[in-house]
C-alpha positions as CSV (number, residue, x, y, z in Angstrom):
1,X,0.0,0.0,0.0
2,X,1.0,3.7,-0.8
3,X,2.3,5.4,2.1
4,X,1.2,8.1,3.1
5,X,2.0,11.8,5.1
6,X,-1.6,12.7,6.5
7,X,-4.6,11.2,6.0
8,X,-8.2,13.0,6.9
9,X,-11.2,12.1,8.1
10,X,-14.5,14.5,7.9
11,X,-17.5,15.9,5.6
12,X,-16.8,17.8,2.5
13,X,-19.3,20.0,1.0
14,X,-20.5,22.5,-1.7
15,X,-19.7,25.9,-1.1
16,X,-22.1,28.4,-3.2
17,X,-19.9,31.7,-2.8
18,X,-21.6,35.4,-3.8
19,X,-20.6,37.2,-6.7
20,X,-19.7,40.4,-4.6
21,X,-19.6,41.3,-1.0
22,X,-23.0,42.3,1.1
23,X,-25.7,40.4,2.3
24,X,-27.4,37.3,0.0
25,X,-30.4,38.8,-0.6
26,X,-28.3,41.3,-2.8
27,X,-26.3,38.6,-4.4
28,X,-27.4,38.1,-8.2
29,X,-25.1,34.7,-8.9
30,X,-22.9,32.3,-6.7
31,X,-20.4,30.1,-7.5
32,X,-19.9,26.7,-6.5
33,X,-16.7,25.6,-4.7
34,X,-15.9,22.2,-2.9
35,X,-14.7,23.3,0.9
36,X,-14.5,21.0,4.1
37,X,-12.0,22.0,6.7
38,X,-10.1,18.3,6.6
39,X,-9.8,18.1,2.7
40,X,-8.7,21.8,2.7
41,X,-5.9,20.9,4.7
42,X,-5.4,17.8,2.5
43,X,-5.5,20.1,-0.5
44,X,-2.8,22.6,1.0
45,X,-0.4,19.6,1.5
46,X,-0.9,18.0,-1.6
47,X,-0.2,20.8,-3.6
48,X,3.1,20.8,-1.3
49,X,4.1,17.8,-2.7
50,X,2.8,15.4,-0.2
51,X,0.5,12.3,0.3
52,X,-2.9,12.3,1.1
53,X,-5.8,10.7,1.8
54,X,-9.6,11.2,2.8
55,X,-11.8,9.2,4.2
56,X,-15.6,10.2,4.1
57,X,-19.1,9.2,2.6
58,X,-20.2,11.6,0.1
59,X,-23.8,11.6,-2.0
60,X,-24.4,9.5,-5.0
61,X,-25.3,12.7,-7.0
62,X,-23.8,15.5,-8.9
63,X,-22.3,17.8,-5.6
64,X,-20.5,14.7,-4.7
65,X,-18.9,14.0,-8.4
66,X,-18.2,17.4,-7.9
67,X,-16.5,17.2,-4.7
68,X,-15.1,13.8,-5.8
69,X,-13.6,15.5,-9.2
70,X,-11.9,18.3,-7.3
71,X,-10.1,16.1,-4.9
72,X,-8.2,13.9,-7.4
73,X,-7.4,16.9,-9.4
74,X,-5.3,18.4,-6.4
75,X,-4.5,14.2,-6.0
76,X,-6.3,14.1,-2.6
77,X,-6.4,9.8,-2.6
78,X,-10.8,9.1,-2.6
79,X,-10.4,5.5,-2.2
80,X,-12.2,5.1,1.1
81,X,-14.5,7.9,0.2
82,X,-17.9,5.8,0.1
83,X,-21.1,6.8,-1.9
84,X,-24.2,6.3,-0.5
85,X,-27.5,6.5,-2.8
86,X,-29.7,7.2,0.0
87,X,-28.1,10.9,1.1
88,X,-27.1,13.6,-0.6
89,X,-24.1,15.8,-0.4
90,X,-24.0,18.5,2.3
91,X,-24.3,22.3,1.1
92,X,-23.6,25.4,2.4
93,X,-23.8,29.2,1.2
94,X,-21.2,31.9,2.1
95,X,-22.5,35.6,3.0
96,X,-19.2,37.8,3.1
97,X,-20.7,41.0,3.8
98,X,-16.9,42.4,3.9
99,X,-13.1,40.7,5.0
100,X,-14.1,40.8,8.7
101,X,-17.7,39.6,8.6
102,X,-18.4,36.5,6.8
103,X,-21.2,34.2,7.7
104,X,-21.8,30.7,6.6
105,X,-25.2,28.9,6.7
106,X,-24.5,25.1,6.5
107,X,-27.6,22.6,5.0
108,X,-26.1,19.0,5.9
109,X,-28.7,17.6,8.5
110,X,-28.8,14.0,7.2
111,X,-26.1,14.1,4.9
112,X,-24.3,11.4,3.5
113,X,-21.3,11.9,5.4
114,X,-23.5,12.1,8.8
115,X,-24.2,8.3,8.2
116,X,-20.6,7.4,8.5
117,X,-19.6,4.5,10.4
118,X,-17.0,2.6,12.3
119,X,-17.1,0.2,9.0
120,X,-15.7,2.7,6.6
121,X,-12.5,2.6,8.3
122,X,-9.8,0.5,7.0
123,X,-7.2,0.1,9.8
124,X,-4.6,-1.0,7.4
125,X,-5.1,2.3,5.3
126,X,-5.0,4.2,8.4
127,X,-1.3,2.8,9.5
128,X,-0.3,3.6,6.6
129,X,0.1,7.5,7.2
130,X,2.3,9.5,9.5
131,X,-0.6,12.3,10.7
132,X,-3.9,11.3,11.4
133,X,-5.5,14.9,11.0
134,X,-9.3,15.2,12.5
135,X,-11.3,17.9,13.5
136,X,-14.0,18.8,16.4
137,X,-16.3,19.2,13.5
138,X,-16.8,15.1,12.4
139,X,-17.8,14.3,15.5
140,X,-20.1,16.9,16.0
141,X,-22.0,15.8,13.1
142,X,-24.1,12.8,14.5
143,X,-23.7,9.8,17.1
144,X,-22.0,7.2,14.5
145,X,-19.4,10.4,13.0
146,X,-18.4,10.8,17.0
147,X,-17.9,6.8,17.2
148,X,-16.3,6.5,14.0
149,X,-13.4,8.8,15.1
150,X,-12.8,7.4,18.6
151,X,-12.4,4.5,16.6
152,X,-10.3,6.0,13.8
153,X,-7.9,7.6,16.9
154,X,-7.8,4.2,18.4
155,X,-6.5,2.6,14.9
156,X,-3.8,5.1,14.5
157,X,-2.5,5.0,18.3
158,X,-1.9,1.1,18.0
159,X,-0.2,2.0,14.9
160,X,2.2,4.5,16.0
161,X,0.4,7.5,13.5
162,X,0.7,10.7,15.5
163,X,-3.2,12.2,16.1
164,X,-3.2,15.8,15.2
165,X,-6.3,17.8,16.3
166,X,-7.9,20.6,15.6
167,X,-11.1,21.3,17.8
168,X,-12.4,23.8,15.0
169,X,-15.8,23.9,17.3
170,X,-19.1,24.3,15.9
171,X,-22.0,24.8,18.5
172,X,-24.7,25.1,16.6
173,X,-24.2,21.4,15.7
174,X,-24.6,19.8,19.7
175,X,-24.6,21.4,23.2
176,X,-22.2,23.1,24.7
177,X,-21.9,20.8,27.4
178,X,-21.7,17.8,25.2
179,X,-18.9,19.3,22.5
180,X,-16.5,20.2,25.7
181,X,-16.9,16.8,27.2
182,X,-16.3,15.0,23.4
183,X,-13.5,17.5,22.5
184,X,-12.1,17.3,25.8
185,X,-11.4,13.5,25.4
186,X,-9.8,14.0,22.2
187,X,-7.5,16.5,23.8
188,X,-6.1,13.7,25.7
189,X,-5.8,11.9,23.0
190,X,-3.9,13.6,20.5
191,X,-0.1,14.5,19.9
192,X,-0.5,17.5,18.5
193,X,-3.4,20.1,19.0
194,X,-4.0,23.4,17.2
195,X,-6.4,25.3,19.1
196,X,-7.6,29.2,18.6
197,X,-7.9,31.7,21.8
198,X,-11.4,31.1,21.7
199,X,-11.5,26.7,21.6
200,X,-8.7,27.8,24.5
201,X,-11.1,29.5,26.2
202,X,-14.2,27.0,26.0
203,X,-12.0,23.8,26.2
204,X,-9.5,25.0,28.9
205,X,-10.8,28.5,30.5
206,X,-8.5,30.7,29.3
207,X,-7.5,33.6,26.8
208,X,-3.6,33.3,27.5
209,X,-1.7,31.5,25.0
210,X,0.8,30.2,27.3
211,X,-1.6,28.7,29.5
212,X,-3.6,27.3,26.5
213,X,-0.4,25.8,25.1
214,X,0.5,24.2,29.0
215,X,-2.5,23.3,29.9
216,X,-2.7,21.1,26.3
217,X,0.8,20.1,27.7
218,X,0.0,18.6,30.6
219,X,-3.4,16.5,28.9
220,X,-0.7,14.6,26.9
221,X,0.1,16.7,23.8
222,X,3.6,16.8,22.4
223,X,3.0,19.9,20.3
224,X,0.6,22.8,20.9
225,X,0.6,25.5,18.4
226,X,-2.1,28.4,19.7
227,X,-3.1,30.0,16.4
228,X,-3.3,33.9,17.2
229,X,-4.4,35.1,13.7
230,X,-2.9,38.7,12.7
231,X,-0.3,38.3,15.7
232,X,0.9,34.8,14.6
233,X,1.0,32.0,16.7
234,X,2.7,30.6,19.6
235,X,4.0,27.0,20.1
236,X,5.1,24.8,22.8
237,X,6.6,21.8,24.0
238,X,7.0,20.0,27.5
239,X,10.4,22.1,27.4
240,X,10.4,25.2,25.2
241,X,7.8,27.8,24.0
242,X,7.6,30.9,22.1
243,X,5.6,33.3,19.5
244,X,6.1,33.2,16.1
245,X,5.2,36.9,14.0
246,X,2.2,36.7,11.3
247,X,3.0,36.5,7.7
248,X,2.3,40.5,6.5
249,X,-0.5,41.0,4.3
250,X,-1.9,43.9,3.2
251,X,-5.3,43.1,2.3
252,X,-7.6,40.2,3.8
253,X,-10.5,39.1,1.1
254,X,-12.0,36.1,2.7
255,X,-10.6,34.8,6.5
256,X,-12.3,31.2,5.7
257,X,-9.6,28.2,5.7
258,X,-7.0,30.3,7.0
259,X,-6.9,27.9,9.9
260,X,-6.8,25.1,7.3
261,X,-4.1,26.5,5.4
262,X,-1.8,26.9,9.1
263,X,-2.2,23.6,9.6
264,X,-1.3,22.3,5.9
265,X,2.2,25.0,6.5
266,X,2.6,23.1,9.9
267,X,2.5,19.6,9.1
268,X,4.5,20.1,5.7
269,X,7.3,21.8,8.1
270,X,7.3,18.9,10.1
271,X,7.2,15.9,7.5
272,X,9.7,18.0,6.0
273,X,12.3,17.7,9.3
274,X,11.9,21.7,10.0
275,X,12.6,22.6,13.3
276,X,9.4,23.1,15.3
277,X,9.9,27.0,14.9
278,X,10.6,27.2,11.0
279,X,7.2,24.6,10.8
280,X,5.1,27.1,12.7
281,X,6.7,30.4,10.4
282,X,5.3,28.0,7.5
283,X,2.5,28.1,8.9
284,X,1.6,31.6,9.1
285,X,2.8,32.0,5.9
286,X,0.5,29.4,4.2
287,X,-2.4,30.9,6.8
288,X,-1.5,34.3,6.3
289,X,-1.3,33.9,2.1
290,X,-5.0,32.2,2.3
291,X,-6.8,35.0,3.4
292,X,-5.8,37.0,0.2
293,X,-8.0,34.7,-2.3
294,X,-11.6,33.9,-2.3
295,X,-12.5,31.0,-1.1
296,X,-11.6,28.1,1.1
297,X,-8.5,26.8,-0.4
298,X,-8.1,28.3,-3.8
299,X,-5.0,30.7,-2.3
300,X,-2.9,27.9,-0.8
301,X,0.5,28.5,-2.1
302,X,1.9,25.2,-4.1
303,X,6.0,24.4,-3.3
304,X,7.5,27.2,-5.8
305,X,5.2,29.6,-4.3
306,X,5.6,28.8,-0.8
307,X,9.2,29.4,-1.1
308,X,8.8,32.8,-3.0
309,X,6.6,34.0,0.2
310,X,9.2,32.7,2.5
311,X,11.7,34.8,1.2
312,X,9.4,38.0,1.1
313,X,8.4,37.0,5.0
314,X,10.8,38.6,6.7
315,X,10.1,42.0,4.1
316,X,8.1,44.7,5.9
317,X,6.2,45.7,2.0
318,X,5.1,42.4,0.6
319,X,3.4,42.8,-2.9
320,X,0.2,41.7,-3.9
């Protein structure tokens, strides 16, 4: 079997994105776009010259060929992506009413990737990868998406695949009470975790990124990189921490999969043998350079771009 650097496990969806800023009822055409935090950060390796994989269930219908089309494109690997003829592919609509408000309204109750089970898994397909990468979002989704991961986290543990874990939390999708306990398990149970200030402050009660990153520390993680947004991030270790400055940009058009594209500069640091520091500057670079295209992952930089930006990083008037 292949071997692989990360593999994924979530719900892709259709994206219909506005033509123009300001509220959809002012919106005259969208366009469709495939978007799903895990395959974003599939897509932002892959075009980094790494191997991936996905594992989902997707509708038997025309939004999943879509989906399905755009993944082997960017050479995302689809084959444990299951179809099912019963549910359809899950849709949501983007409102970006300007580069700091943006709303998304999600329609996937009963989707085909909320019927995913513990049988879609393939523990031999699983071993096969360095980085199992999962979100708080999957199991959010329904009962058997929440069961499938435990299991999927328990495959990769017995197999020696690091579990990296962004909580990525979603409360409109279960109670509050109900996504800390879930997420708070998966802390535990994860080598490296990629929290926000404000997952720090629902998960762990607190704002500090220090405190974030130690109390992550001290649940079991190896690596916690505290995403920080237009300051940067900051990382840490059981032995060593520190900030890392935000990749200039002079003009944010869309904030969405910024946090995908961080963690797709992280990981690709670290299968390529960066030091923890240089992976986390990738990082804000790949994040950073999102936010400056439309749409979820159409901006992530491939290998000759990514090192173009890292030169112009450490340049106080970067070009767009």
């Amino acid at each position: 079997m292949k071997r692989m650097d990360v593999i994924g496990i979530g719900e892709t969806m259709v994206s219909l994105t506005p033509d123009k800023y300001g509220l959809i009822r002012q919106t005259s055409s969208f366009e469709p776009r495939v978007a799903g935090t895990e395959t974003n950060t599939l897509i932002g390796l892959s075009r980094l010259g790494h191997n991936t994989g996905f594992i989902s269930r997707l509708g038997e219908d025309e939004l999943g060929a879509m989906v399905l089309k755009e993944l082997r494109g960017e050479n995302v690997d689809t084959k444990l992506i299951d179809l099912d003829p019963y549910h359809q592919t899950g849709l949501f609509l983007k409102e970006i009413i300007n580069e700091s408000d943006v709303h998304v309204y999600y329609y996937r109750q009963h989707s085909a990737a909320s019927q995913m089970t513990r049988e879609l898994l393939d523990e031999s397909y699983i071993s096969s990868a360095s980085y199992l990468f999962i979100t708080g979002i999957t199991p959010a989704i329904s009962e058997s998406c929440k069961q499938t991961i435990f299991t999927a986290i328990n495959m990769a543990k017995n197999n020696g695949v690091k579990i990296v874990f962004d909580p990525n939390i979603r409360k409109k999708l279960w109670s509050e009470s109900e996504a800390r306990q879930t997420l708070i398990e998966i802390l535990k149970l994860s080598d490296i975790i990629l929290p926000g200030i404000s997952e720090g402050q629902f998960l762990l009660d607190s704002n500090d990124p220090e405190e974030i990153g130690k109390k992550c520390v001290d649940l079991g993680a190896e690596l916690v990189v505290v995403k920080l947004g237009e300051n940067g991030a900051y990382y840490c270790t059981s032995d060593h921490g520190d900030y890392v400055p935000s990749f200039p940009v002079k003009q944010v058009r869309d904030p969405v999969g910024a946090g995908d594209a961080f963690a797709a500069g992280l990981l690709s640091g670290l299968i390529d043998e960066l030091s923890i520091e240089k992976a986390v500057e990738r990082a804000c670079i790949t994040g950073g350079y999102a936010t400056t295209y439309v749409g979820d992952y159409e901006g992530f930089p491939d290998k000759s771009r990514l090192e173009r930006l890292t030169n112009l990083s450490t340049s106080e008037d970067v070009s767009r």
